[in-house]
N, C-alpha and C positions, 0 to 999 in steps of 0.2 A: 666847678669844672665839669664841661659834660664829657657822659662816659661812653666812653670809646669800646665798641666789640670787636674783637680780633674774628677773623673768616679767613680759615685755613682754604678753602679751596681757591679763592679771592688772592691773597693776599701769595700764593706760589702760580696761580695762571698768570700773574703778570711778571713774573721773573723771566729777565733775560738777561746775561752775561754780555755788556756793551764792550766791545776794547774803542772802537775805531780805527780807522787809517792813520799810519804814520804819515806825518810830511817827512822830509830832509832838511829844510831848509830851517835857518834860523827864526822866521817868520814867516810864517805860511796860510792862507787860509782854509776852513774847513773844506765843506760841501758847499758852500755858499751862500745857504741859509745864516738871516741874521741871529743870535743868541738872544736865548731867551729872555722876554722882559720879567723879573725876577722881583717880587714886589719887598723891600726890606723888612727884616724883621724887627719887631719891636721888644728889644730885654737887652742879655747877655747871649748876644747869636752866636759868637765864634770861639777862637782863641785870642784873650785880651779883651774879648768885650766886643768886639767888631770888626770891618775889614781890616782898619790899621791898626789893629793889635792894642789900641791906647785904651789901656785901663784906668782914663780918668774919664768918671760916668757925671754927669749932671746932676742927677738923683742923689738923694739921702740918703745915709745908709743907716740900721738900729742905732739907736740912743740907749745910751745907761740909766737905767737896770737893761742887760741884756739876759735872753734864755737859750737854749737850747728847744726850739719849738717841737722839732719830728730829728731823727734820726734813722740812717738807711743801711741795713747790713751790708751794701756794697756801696765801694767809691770807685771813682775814675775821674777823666777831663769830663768836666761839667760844662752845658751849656744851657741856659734858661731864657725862655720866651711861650710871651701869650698864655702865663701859668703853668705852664709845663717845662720839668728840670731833665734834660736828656743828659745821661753818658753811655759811655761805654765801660765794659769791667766784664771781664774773663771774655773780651772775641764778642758779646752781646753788648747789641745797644738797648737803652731803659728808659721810657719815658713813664714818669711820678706825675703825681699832682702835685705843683706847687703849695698847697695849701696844707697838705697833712702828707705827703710823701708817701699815697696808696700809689700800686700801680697802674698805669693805666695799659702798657704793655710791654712787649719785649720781642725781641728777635730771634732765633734760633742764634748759634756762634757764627758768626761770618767773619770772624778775624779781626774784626774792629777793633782801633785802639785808638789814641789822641783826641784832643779835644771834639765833640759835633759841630757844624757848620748851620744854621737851620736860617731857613729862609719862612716867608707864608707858607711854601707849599711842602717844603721836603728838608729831609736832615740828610748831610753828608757826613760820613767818615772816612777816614783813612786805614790804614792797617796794611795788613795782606792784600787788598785790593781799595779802590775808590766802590766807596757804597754810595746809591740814592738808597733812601728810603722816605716812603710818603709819610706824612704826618701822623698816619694811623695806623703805622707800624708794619706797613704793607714793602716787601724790598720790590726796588724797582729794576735796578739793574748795578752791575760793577763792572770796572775796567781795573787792570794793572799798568796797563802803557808797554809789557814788555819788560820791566823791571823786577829783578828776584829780590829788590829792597822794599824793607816795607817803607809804606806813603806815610807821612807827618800829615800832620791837623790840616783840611782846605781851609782854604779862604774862599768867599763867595762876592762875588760882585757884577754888578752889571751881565747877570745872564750867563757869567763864568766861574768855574770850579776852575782854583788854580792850586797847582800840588808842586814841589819839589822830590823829585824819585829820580835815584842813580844820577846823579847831577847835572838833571835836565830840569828845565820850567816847563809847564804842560798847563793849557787854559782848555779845559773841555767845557764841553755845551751842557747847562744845567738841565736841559729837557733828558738827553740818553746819554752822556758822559763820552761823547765822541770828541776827538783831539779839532778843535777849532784852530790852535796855532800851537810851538813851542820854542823855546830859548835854550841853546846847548852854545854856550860860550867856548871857542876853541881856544881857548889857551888855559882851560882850567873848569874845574868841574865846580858848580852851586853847591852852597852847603845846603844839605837835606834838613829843613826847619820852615816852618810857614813864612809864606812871602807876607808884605803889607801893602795895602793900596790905601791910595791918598792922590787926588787931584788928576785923577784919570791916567795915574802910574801904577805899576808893580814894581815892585823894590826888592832884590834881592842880593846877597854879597856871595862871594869868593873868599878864599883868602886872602886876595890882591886885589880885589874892584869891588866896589858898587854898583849894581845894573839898574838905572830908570829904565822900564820898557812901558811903551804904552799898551793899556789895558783894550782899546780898541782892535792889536792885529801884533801887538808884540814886536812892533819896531822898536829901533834905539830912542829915546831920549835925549839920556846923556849916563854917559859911567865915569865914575873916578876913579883914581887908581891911584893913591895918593892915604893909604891909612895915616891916622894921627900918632904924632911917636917921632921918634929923632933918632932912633938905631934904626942897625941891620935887621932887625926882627922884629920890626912894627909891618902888622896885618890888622884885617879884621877878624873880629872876635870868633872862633866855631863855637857851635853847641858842644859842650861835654855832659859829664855823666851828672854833673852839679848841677849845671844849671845853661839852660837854653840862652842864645842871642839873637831870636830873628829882630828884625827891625820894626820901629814902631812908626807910624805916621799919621798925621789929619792930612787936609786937601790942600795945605802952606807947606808942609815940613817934612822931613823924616829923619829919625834920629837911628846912630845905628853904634856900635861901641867899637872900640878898638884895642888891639894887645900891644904893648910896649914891651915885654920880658921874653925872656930866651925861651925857646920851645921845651924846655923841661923843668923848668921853673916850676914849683910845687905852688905857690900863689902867684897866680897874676897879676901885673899890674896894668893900665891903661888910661883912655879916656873914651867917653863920649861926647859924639858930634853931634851938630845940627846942622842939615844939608836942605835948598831952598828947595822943595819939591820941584819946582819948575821947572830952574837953570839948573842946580847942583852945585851952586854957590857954597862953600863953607862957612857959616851963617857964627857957631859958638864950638870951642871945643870944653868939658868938666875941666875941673881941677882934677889932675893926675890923680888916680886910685882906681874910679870907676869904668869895668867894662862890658857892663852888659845895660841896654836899656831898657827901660819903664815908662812908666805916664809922664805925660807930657801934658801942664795946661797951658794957658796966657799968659801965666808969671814965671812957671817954676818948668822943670824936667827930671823927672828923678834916675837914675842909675842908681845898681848894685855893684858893690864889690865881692868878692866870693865869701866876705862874710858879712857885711853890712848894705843901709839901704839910708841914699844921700839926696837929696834936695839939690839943684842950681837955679841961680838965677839965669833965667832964659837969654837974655842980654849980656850977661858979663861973663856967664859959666863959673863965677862965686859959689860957693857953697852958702848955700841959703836954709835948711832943713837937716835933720840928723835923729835919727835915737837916742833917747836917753842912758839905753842899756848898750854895755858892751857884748854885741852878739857874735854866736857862732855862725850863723847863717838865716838869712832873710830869703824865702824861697819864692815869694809871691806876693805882688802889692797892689793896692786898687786905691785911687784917690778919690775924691769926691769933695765941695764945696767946703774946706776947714778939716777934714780927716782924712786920716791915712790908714790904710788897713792893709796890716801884714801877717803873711804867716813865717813863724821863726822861733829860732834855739836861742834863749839864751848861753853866753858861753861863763860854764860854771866854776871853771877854772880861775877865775876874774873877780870872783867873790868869795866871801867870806860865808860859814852856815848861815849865820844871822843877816848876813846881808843880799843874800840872795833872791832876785826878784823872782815872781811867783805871776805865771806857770815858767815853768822853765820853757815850755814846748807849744805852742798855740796859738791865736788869733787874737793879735793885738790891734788895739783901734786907739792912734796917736792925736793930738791937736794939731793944730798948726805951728805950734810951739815945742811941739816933738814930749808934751807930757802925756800920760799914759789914762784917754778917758775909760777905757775898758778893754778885758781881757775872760779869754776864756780858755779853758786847758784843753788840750787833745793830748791823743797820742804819737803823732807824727805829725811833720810839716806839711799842713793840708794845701792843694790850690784851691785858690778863691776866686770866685764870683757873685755878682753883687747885681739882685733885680727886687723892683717893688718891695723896697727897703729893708729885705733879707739877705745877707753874709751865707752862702752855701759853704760850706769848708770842706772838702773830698781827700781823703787820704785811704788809710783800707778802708770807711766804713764816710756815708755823707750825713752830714749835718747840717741844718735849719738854723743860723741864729737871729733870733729876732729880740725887737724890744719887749721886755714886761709889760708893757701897757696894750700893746699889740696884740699880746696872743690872751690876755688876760679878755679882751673883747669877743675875741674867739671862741672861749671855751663855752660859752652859754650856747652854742652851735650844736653839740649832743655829748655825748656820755663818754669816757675815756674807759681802754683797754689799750689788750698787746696785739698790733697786726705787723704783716712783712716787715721789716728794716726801720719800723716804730719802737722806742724802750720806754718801761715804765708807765706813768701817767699820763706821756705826751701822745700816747696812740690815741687816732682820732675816730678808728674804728667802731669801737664798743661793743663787738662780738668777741674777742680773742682769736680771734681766726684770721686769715688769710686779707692782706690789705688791697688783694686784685679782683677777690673772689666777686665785685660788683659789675667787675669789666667781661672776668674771664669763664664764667659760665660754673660749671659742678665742678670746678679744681681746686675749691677753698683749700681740700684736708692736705692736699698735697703740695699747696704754698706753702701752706705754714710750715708740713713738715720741713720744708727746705729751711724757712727763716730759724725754727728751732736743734734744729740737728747738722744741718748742713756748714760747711767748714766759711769761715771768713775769707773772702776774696781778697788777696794781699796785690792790689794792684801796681804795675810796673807797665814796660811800653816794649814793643820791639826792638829790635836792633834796627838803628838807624835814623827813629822816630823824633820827634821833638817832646817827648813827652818824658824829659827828664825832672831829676831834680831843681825849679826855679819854671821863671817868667810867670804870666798871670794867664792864670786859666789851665796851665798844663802840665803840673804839678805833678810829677811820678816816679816813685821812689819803690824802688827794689827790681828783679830781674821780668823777664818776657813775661804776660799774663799767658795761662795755660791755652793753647788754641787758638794766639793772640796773631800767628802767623799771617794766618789764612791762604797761605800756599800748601796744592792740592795734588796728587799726582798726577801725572798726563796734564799739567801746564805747565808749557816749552817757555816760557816767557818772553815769547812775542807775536802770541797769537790772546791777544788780552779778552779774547770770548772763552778761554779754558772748555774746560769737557763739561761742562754741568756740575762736577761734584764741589764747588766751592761752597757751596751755599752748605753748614752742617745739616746733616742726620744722624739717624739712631744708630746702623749700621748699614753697612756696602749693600746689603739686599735692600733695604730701602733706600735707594739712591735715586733721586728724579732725573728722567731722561734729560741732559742736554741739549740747549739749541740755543743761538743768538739772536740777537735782535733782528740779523736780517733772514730767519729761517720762515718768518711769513705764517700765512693761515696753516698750512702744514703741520708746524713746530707748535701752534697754540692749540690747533686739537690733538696734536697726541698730547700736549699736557695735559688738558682737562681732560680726555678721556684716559689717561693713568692717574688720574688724582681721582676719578669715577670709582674705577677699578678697585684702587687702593684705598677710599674709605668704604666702600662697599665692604671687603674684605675684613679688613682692621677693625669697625666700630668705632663711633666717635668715640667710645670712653678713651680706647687709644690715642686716637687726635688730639684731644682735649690734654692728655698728659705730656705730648711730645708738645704743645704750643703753650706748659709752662715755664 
């Protein structure tokens, strides 16, 4: 991996606070310019794996004997490409080396939370505001839309950042995050959860409709309105606290779940669909139970029930697939070529001492056959992502798992110690010190301090976010990360250029002057000459501490 140096004066002169102009209309066009040609990225880029959310990857995933390769003192929604594992955790986004999980940098707190978005050139987040930031940790610029909700995981496609906030669709321009078009359905607000694109659509649900809009300008499609279910109270599925339902799709299909039970019903019941991307045809509906959906290949479609995780035959909606174990909750699944990899509780109530399978709590990898090729313990129900035949598991703390054969090739590469978010024998370090200190200049003594003294990040999501407990890739479990807001004072929430203080600092006195994208040569030299000013002043040793 090559190593990236962070440049503080660099990396804040190009900050600029984008909101954009609102349209009104339910599709509208930007400024006129076309959206950016946006080149895909190659791993696990988004939430699910990619634009349509299908967490069934092509690739292979560790083989048994599996390890634990690197471990990370923080977790969050993970996203992995081109060697590099992005999330976010406590308001900072993190990018690792794939390889040994040093870092290669970090962000100040920008409120970031839910899975990253990463294309070639830049990583998106959501949170308290929509982030760019360039690939080398440099922020670019953020918008809110004017919403005091925080934004769920984007989705990227063709040149567009698509978010769901305060129950609008919002396609902004991947170069400066300015509003290209938006979808505000009058008869009912968008559930706030990442949309899916599949076949030159956006797919989003209501509790009453399904939205096809085209990804080109956000016209209609086709909407259904027509959820699966045979009562008064069949809708589509919302995101709750358990477990997320945005919709999953390839460039044929999109599949999306439905609720059959009374709105207070302590377990859900339902099904999921499969809808023709094209026309909107209702193609298969599960066998009643499941209502949230998953990976979808050629043969099968998986859904979750709020405790388990089910296989259908794509043609018949059969149940095809199953656990072997009677579980409490299945939070997260990735398919791939003959396996199935989940994270989940067994439920212990269900067994006997002696018969209780083992781990109770962590990363199972099924056959096709639903037996159990390997397993590894955690301490909470981590979300998972799956690149260059590495299992990432992120819960408070991430994990590497790889096969034994894998890393056993690896170790003849240098000498093992303890660095940042590294335990035991697996650091790849071999100083004991700091796992950034290669990237981040004289800050070793004060990484480390952080990795050894510093509290564990118990990561959770904002109010509103998709980063609950469930789906793939977005796994988050417990209350708001600390910071995780990112709403500042002096933003009215509908001026999405805010005052400048979004971005974190040390304290109010060192706050960087404010200015937008369209404040011009003006606004770029008083940044650089107050970022002059103020390392003048400061000393880099200061610099060098605030940009750990």
């Amino acid at each position: 991996m090559v190593e990236r140096e962070r440049r503080r004066v660099l990396q804040y002169a190009g900050l600029a606070i984008a909101g954009g102009s609102l349209t009104t209309s339910a599709a509208a066009a930007g400024e006129g310019d076309e959206p950016a040609s946006i080149g895909e990225a190659a791993g696990w880029s988004s939430v699910g794996g990619n634009p349509g959310n299908n967490a069934a990857i092509p690739e292979s995933g560790p083989e048994a004997p599996v390890t634990v390769a690197w471990e990370y003192d923080h977790g969050g929604p993970t996203a992995v490409v081109d060697g590099t594992v992005y999330l976010t955790t406590g308001g900072e986004v993190h990018a690792l080396d794939a390889a040994d999980g040093s870092v290669e940098w970090k962000t100040d707190d920008i409120g970031a939370s839910g899975t990253p978005a990463v294309t070639d050139e830049a990583v998106y987040v959501g949170g308290g505001r929509l982030a760019k930031i360039e690939r080398d940790g440099t922020l670019c610029c953020q918008a809110n839309f004017g919403s005091d909700e925080a934004i769920p995981s984007p989705v990227v496609a063709d040149g567009l950042v698509l978010v769901v906030t305060d129950g609008t669709l919002y396609a902004a321009d991947a170069r400066d995050l300015t509003v290209q078009w938006r979808f505000d359905p009058a008869d009912g607000t968008l559930y706030e959860q990442p949309v899916a694109v599949g076949g030159g659509a956006v797919f989003a649900t209501s509790e009453s409709r399904l939205f096809a809009r085209e990804l080109a300008d956000g016209s209609e499609r086709w909407t259904d309105d027509d959820p699966a279910g045979t009562d008064e109270y069949s809708r589509f599925t919302a995101p709750t606290d358990r477990q997320v339902s945005h919709p999953v799709a390839t460039d044929d299909v999109v599949v999306v779940g439905s609720v059959d039970s009374t709105p207070d019903a302590v377990w859900w019941n339902g099904y999921t669909s499969i809808y023709g991307a094209e026309t909107g045809v209702k193609h298969t509906n599960s066998e009643r139970a499941p209502t949230t959906p998953g990976p979808i290949t050629d043969e099968q479609f998986f859904a979750r029930t709020m405790h388990d995780l089910y296989g259908f035959d794509r043609e018949t909606g059969g149940k095809s697939w199953e656990t072997p174990y009677n579980m409490y909750h299945v939070s997260s699944a990735v398919v791939t070529d003959g396996i199935v990899y989940a994270s989940a509780t067994i439920n212990g109530d269900a067994y006997g001492p002696e018969d209780m399978p083992e781990p109770e709590t962590g990363v199972y990898a099924f056959d096709e056959n639903g037996e159990v090729a390997w397993a590894i313990g955690t301490d909470e129900r981590p979300t998972l992502a799956l690149a260059d035949g590495t299992i990432y598991a992120s819960g408070e703390t991430l994990r590497a798992i790889r096969s034994e054969a894998d890393e056993a090739g690896d170790e003849s590469d240098g000498d093992e110690s303890d660095g940042e978010g590294d335990t035991g024998d697996d650091d790849p370090e071999g100083d004991g010190g700091d796992a950034e200190d290669s990237s981040e200049g004289a800050n070793g003594d004060e990484e480390a301090a952080e990795s050894d003294d510093g509290p564990t990040n118990e990561t959770g999501q904002n109010s509103g976010s998709d980063d609950v407990d469930g789906g793939n890739g977005t796994n988050e479990e417990g209350s708001a990360s600390e910071g995780s807001t990112g709403t500042t004072d002096g933003s009215n929430g509908d001026d999405a250029s805010g005052d400048g203080n979004d971005t974190a600092t040390e304290d109010d006195g060192d706050g960087m002057p404010g200015f937008t994208a369209g404040a011009g040569i003006a606004g770029g030299a008083l940044s650089v000459e107050w970022l002059r000013r103020r390392e003048t002043d400061e000393g880099s040793e200061a610099a060098d501490e605030r940009n750990s």
